[in-house]
Steps between C-alpha positions, in 0.01 A plus 500: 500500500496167391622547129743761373248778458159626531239539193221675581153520340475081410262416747168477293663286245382121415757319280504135403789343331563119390816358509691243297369147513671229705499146461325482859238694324126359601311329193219816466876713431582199212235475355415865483195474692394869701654566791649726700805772503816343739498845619296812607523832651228632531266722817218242468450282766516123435314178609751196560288209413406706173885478417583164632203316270638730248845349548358138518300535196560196271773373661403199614935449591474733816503317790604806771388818479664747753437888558593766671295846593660791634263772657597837653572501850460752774849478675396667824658287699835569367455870407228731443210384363477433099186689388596466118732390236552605165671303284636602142691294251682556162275378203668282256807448729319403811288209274892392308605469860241292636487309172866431539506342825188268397708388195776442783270343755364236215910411417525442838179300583320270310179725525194461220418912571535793695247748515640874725287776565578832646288766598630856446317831656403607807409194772392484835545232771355177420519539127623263337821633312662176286470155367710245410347150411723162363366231407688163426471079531634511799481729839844514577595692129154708574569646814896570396408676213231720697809603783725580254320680262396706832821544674604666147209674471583696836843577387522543138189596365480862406188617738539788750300533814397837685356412817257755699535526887368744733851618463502581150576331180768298423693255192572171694854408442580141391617251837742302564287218584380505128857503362613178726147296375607607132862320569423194642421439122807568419425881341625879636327760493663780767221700502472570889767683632 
């Protein structure tokens, strides 16, 4: 599994949660304009241009915008084929996670906002499972931020994933792979094993 245990019975659940402000914080943020959560769980699908002019709105500093969508995969090639996933989180502590490696990703970056989306409940192949968009004056700081916050999103955000095969169902153990892209930022996590 890819946290330290299972909850069952989140998957319906939409939460949004704002964190603190940051000094990289886009003018709309400032000025106390609308806008939108940094983060959401939620089993709704989402539209990327919706959230990236979301992002952008009033901030006439960003000058890079970069993204990232992950979608659900059918891994035939390397196993049996993925029919489903279901994914289920831990409200409250999966949002203070996420929350706490944007506030960590903006101390690292000189990013103007982060906006991270993950979808929990049942999925199929081709759905589109999370989002993570930066924005910043500059590309370089945008696309850092994105990587980052996604390599620690794979490793230390508290989601777990029951894939369905023709061979059964299964919780997909955390990789390797994800634990050496989390250190080449200098952070642990040890979750494969």
């Amino acid at each position: 599994m890819h946290a330290a245990a299972a909850n069952a019975g989140t998957g319906g659940s939409r939460v949004e949660h704002m964190g603190a402000d940051s000094s990289h914080a886009p003018r709309g943020t400032m000025t106390g304009m609308p806008h939108s959560p940094r983060v959401s769980i939620q089993t709704a699908d989402f539209d990327l241009s919706t959230e990236v002019a979301a992002l952008r709105a009033d901030d006439a500093g960003v000058g890079a915008v970069a993204s990232f969508v992950g979608t659900v995969r059918d891994r035939h090639g390397e196993q049996a084929g993925v029919s489903a996933m279901e994914l289920e989180h831990y409200p409250g502590m999966t949002e203070a996670a996420i929350e706490a490696m944007i506030d960590e990703a903006m101390r690292r970056f000189p990013l103007r906002g982060v906006r991270v989306i993950h979808r929990v409940g049942l999925l199929r192949p081709g759905d589109q499972i999370v989002l993570v968009v930066t924005t910043s004056a500059h590309r370089g700081a945008a696309f850092q931020g994105c990587e980052f916050l996604m390599d620690y999103l794979k490793t230390q955000a508290p989601f777990w994933k029951k894939e369905t095969t023709p061979d059964g169902a299964r919780w997909v153990d955390a990789r390797v792979a994800d634990d050496e892209a989390l250190a080449r930022w200098g952070l642990r996590s040890g979750n494969a094993g």
